[in-house]
C-alpha positions as CSV (number, residue, x, y, z in Angstrom):
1,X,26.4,46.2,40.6
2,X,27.2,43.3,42.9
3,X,28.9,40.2,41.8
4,X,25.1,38.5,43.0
5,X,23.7,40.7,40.2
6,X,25.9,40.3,38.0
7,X,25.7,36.6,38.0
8,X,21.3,36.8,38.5
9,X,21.6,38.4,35.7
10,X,24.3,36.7,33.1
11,X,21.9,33.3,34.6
12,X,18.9,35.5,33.3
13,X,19.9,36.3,29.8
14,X,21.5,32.6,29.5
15,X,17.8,31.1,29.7
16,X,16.1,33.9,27.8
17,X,19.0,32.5,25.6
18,X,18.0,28.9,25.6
19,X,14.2,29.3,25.1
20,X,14.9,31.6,21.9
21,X,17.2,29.2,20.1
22,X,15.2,25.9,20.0
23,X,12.7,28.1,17.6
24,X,14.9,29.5,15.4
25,X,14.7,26.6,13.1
26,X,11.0,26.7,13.3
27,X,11.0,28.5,10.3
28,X,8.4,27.1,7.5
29,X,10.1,26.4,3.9
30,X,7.8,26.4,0.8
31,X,8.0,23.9,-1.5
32,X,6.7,24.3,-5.1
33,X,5.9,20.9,-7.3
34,X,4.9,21.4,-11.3
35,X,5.3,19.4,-14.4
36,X,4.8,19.0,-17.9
37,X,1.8,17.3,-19.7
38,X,1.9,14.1,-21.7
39,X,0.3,12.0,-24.6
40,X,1.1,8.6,-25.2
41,X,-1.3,7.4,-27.9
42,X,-2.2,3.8,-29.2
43,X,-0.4,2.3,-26.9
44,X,-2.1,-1.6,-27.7
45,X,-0.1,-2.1,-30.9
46,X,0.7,-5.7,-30.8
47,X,2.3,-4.9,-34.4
48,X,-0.5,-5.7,-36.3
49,X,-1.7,-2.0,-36.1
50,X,-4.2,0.2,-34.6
51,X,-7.6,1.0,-35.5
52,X,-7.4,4.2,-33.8
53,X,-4.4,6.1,-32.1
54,X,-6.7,7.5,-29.8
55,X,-7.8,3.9,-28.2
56,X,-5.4,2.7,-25.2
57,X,-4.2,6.3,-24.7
58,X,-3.1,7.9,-21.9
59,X,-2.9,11.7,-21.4
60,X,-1.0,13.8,-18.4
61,X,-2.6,16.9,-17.9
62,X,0.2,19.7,-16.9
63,X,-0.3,20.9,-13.2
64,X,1.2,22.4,-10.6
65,X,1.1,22.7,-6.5
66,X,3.0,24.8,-4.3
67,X,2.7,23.6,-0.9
68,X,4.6,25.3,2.8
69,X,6.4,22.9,5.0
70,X,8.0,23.2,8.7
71,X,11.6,23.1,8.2
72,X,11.9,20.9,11.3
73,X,10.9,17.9,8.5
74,X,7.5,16.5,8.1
75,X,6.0,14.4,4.8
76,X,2.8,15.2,2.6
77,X,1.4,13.9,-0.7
78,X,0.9,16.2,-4.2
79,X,-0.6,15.6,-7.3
80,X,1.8,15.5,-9.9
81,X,-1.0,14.9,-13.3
82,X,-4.3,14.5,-14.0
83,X,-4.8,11.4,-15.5
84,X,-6.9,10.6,-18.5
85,X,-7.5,7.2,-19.8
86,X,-9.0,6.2,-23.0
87,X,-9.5,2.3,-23.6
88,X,-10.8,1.0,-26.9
89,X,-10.5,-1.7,-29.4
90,X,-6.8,-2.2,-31.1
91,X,-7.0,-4.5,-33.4
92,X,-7.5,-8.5,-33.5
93,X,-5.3,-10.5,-30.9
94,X,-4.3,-7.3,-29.3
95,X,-4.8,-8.4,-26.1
96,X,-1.7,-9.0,-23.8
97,X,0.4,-6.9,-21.4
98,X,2.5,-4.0,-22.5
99,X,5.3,-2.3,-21.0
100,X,6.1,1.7,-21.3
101,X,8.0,4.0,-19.8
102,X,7.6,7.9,-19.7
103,X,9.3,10.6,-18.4
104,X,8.4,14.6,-17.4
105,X,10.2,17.3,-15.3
106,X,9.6,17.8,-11.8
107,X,10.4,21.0,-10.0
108,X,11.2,21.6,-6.1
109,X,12.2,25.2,-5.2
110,X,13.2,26.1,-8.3
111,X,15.5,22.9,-8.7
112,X,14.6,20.9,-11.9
113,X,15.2,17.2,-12.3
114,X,13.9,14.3,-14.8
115,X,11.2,11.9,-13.2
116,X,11.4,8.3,-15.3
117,X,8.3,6.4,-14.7
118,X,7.5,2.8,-15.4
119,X,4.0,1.2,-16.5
120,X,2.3,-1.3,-18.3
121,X,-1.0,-1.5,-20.3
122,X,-3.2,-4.8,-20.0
123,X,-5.5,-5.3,-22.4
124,X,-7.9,-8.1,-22.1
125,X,-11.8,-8.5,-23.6
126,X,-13.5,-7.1,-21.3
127,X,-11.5,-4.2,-20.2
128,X,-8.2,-2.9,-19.9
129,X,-6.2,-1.4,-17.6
130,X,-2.6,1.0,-16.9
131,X,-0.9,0.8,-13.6
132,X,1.7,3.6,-13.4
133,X,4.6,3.0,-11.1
134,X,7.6,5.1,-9.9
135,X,11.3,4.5,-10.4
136,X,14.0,5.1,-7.8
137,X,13.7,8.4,-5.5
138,X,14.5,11.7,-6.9
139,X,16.5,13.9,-4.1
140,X,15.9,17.8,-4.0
141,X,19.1,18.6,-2.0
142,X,19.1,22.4,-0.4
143,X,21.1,24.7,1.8
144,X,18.9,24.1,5.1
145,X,17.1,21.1,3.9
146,X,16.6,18.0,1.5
147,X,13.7,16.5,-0.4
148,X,12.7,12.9,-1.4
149,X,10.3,12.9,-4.0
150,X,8.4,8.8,-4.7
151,X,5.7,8.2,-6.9
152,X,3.2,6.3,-5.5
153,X,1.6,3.4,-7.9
154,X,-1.5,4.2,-9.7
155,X,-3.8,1.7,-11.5
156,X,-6.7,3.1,-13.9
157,X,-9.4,0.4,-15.1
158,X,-11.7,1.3,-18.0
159,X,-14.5,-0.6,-20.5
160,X,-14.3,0.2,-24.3
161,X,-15.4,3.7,-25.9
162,X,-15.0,5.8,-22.4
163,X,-12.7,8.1,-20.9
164,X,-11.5,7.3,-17.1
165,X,-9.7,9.1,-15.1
166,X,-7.3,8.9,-12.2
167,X,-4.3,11.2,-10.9
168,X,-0.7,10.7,-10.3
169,X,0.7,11.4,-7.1
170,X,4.1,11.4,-5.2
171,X,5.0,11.5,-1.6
172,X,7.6,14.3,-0.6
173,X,9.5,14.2,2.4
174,X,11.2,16.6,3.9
175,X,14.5,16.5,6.2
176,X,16.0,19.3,7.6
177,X,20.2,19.2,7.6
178,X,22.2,19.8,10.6
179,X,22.9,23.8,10.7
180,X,25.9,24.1,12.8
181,X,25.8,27.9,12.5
182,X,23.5,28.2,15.2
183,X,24.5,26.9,19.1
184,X,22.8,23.9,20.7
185,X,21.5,24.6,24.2
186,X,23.7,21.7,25.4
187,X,26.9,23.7,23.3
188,X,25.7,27.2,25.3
189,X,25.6,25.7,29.0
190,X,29.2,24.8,28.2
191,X,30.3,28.1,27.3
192,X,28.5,29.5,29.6
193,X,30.5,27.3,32.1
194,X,33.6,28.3,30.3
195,X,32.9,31.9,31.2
196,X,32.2,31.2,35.0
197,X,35.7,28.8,35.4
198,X,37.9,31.5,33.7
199,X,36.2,34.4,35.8
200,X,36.7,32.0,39.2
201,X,40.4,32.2,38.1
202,X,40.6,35.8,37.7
203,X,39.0,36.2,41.1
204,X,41.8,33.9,42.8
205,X,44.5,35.2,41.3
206,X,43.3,39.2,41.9
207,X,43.1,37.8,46.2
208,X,46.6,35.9,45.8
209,X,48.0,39.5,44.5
210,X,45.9,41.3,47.5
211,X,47.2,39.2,50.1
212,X,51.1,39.6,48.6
């Protein structure tokens, strides 16, 4: 084969090169959410006692979500619990706002952390309310990518003797970290540049011994 082969076709496998590699990391990555249920009960205690535990209650169903993911990065939104809300009458001057903070487990991919929530219960005379809000990030961190879990703030109204319900949710996001195990385009070119220098040199130093 010529040398004009030979480098058509080195130049020919180096682009068929540089089109494969950009998709490598195209490679989806599932991620799995689930947690644990919850019962706070009688939760408008203003220390005078309750008439019922059940009034001003707030339950967490258990569920999970499994959800798949580019690996190049991208965000989405899960449900972490159904939320049920039970509002009722707690007992004379009850009324005021009361903060309470829960906690539950959260799993990504198999990796298990704590998720501490804040909220606060306002109860007035005409109906009450909780507003459940999140606490700092939790970070999911992986081999080939990263996760930022947030809950996102959730407010559920209700009138006396009813049950009202809402969910929890939490925004994931999802970065991909720098693999340096596979070659950039920009790092190929180069070698392949590399190559064509040293075999330049090879061919000038093979004439300067022909010509001695």
């Amino acid at each position: 084969m010529s040398y004009k082969a030979k480098t058509g076709a080195s130049l020919a496998i180096l682009a068929f090169m540089l089109m494969v590699v950009p998709a490598v990391n195209a490679d989806p990555i599932r991620i799995t959410t689930s947690t644990s249920g919850f019962e706070l009960l009688g939760m408008g205690n203003n220390g005078r006692g309750t008439v019922n535990p059940n009034f001003d209650s707030l339950f967490g169903r258990a569920h999970s979500d499994s959800i798949e993911v580019d690996s190049m990065g991208g965000t989405f939104t899960a449900v972490l619990n159904p939320l049920l809300f039970t509002p009722g009458f707690t007992g004379f001057g009850s009324a005021g706002t009361y903060e309470f903070n829960f906690s539950q487990l959260l799993t990504v991919n198999g990796q298990t952390q704590t998720l501490n929530m804040l909220a606060t219960l306002t109860v007035t005379a005409v109906r009450d309310s909780i507003t459940v809000t999140g606490g700092n990030p939790l970070i999911f961190q992986f081999d080939t990518f990263s996760v930022a879990a947030t809950v996102l703030p959730t407010t559920i109204y209700g009138t006396e003797n009813g049950e009202f319900r809402d969910f929890l949710f939490a925004r994931f996001e999802v970065t991909p970290n720098c693999d340096t195990t596979i070659p950039e385009p920009t790092t190929m070119v180069l070698f392949g540049t590399g190559l064509a220098g040293i075999a330049a040199k090879v061919r000038k130093r093979r004439k300067a011994k022909a010509a001695v």
